[in-house]
C-alpha positions as CSV (number, residue, x, y, z in Angstrom):
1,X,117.7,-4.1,29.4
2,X,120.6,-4.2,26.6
3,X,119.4,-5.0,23.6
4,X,119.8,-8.5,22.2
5,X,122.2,-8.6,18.8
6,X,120.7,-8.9,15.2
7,X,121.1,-12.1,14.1
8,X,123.6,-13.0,11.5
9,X,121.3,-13.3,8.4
10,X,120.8,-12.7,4.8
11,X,117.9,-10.1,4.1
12,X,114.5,-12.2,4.0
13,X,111.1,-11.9,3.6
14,X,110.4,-15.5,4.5
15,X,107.4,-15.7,7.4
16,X,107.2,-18.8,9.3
17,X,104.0,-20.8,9.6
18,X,101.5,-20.1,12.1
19,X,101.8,-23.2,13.8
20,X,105.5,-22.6,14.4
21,X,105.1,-19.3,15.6
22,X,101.6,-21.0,18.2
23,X,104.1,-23.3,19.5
24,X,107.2,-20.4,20.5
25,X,104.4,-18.6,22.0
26,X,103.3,-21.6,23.8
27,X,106.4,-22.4,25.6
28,X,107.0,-18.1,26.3
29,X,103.5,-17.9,28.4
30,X,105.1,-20.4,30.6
31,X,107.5,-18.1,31.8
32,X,107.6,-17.5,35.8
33,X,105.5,-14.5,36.8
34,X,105.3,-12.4,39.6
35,X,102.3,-14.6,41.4
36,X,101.7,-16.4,38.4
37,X,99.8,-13.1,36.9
38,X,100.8,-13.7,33.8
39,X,100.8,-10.4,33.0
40,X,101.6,-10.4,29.7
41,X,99.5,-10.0,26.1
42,X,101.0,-11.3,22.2
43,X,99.7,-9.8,18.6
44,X,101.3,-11.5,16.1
45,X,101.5,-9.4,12.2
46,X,103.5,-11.7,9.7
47,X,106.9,-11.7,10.8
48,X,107.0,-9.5,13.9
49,X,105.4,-10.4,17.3
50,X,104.7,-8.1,19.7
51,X,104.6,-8.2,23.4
52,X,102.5,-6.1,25.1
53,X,102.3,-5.6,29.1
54,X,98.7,-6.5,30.3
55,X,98.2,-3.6,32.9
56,X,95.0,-5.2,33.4
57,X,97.3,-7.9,35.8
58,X,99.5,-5.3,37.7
59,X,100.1,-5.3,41.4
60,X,99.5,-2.3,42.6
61,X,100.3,-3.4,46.5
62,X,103.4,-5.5,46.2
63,X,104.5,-3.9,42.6
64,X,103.5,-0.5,42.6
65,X,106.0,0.5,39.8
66,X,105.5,-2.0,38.0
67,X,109.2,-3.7,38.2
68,X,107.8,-6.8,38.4
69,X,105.5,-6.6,35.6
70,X,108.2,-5.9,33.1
71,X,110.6,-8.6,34.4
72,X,107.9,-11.0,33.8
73,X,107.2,-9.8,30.9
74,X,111.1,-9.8,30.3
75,X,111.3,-13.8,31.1
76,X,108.4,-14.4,28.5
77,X,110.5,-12.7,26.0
78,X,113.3,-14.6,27.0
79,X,111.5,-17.6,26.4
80,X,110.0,-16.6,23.3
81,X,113.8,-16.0,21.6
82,X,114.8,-19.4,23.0
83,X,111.7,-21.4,21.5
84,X,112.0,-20.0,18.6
85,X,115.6,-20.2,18.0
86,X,114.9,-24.3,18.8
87,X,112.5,-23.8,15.4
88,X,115.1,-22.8,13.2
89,X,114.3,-19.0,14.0
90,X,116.3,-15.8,15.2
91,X,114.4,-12.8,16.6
92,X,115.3,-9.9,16.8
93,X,114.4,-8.2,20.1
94,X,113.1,-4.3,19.6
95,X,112.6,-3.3,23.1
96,X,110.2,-0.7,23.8
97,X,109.9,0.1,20.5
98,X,107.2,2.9,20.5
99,X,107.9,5.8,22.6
100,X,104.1,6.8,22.9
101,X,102.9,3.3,24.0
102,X,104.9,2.1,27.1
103,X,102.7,-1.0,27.1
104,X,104.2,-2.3,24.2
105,X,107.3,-3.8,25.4
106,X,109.2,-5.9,22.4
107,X,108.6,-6.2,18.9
108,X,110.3,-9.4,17.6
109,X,111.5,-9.2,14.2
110,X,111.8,-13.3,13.1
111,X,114.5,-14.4,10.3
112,X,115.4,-18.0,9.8
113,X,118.7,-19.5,11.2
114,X,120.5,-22.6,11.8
115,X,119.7,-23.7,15.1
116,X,122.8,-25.2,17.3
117,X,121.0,-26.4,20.0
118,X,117.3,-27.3,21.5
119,X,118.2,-28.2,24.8
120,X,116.9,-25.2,26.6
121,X,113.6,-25.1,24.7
122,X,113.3,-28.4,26.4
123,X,114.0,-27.4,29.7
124,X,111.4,-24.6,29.5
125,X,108.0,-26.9,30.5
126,X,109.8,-29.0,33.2
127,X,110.5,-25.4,35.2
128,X,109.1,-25.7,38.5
129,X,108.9,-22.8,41.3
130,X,110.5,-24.2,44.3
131,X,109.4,-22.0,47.5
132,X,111.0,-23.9,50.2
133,X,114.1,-22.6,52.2
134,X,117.5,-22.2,51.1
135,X,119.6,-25.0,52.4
136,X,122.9,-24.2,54.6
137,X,125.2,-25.4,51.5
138,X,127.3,-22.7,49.9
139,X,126.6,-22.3,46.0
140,X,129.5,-24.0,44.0
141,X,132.0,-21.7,42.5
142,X,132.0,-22.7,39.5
143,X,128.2,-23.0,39.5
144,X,128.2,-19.0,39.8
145,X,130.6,-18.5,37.1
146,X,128.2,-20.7,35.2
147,X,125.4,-18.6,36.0
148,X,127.4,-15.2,35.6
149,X,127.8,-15.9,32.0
150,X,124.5,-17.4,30.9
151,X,123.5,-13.9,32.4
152,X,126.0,-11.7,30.3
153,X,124.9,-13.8,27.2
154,X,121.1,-12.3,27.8
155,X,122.5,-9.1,28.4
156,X,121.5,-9.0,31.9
157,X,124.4,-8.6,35.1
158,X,124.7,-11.2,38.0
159,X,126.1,-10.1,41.0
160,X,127.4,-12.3,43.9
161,X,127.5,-11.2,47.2
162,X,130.1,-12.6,49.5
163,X,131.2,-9.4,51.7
164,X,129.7,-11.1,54.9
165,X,128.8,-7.0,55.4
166,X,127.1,-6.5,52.3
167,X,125.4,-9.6,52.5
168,X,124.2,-8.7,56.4
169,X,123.2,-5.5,54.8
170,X,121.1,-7.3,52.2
171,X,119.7,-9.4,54.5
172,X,118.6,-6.5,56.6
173,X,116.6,-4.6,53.8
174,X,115.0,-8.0,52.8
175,X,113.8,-8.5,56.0
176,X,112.7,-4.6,56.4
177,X,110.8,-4.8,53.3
178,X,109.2,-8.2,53.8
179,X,107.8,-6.9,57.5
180,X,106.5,-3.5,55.2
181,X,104.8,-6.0,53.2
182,X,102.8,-8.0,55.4
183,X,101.6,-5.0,57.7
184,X,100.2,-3.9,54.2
185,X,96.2,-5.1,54.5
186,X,96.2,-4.6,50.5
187,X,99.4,-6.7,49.8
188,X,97.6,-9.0,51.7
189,X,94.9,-9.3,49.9
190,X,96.5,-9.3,47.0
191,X,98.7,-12.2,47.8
192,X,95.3,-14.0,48.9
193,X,94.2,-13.5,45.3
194,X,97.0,-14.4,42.9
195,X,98.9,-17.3,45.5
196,X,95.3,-18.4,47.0
């Protein structure tokens, strides 16, 4: 993961108010999960919140290195930064700030800023997982240059596929890996448990 800029700010020791701080951390823990495990933990200490990974919640049948777990985690962050910034807060992402503990996963330094924008804050409780098909319809152009650069802006890369041979390829080890999966008695189970 690239590291998310320092905000532009003077030198503060300002702390916001617990209920400010409740509220960000509300909104994060709605982040999609891998089977809604949630596997995530939060310890807060004045101006710095820290996310840990709750190993407790790892798949060990369908994410047996733990991929899934961190990008989880990752989109809990993400919604963290963007609930705060709504609040009139920056944060300052540290990822995996402590060599020695690769649970913890962030430490979020917080330092007041002017907030452009809420919008996406708001967005955050009306996401809803849709698990039906993909329709026939080819995605928009400009709707994947759209999502290419809300992707840069996190730091993350977005890669369309439209090679028809890459994309056969793709579709090949999907399918490979999804038949791997449900032979797997304990990936069943486990699916059983978290999706019921």
């Amino acid at each position: 993961m690239a590291s998310v800029p320092r905000p532009r700010a003077a030198v503060t020791t300002a702390t916001p108010d617990r209920e400010t701080v409740l509220a960000a951390l509300r909104l994060a823990v709605r982040a999609p999960s891998v089977y809604n495990s949630q596997p995530w933990g939060w310890r807060v200490e004045g101006r710095i919140v820290h996310l840990y990974a709750d190993l407790s919640r790892r798949l060990p049948a369908t994410d047996p290195q733990g991929r899934d777990l961190v990008i989880s985690c990752g989109a809990a962050l993400h919604h963290l930064l963007v609930a705060l910034a709504a609040s009139g807060w920056a944060g300052w992402a540290h990822r995996l700030p402590d060599p020695h503990r690769p649970d913890v996963l962030a430490a979020v330094e917080l330092v007041p800023h002017v907030t452009s924008d809420a919008d996406l804050a708001a967005t955050i409780p009306r996401r809803r997982t849709d698990r039906r098909r993909f329709g026939p319809w080819a995605v928009p152009g400009e709707l994947i240059g759209e999502m290419t650069e809300l992707a840069e802006n996190q730091g993350v890369a977005l890669q369309e596929i439209t090679q028809p041979r890459l994309r056969w390829r793709l579709f090949k080890a999907i399918a490979a890996a999804d038949e791997m999966q449900r032979a797997d008695p304990a990936y069943a189970a486990e699916l059983a448990r978290w999706s019921g």
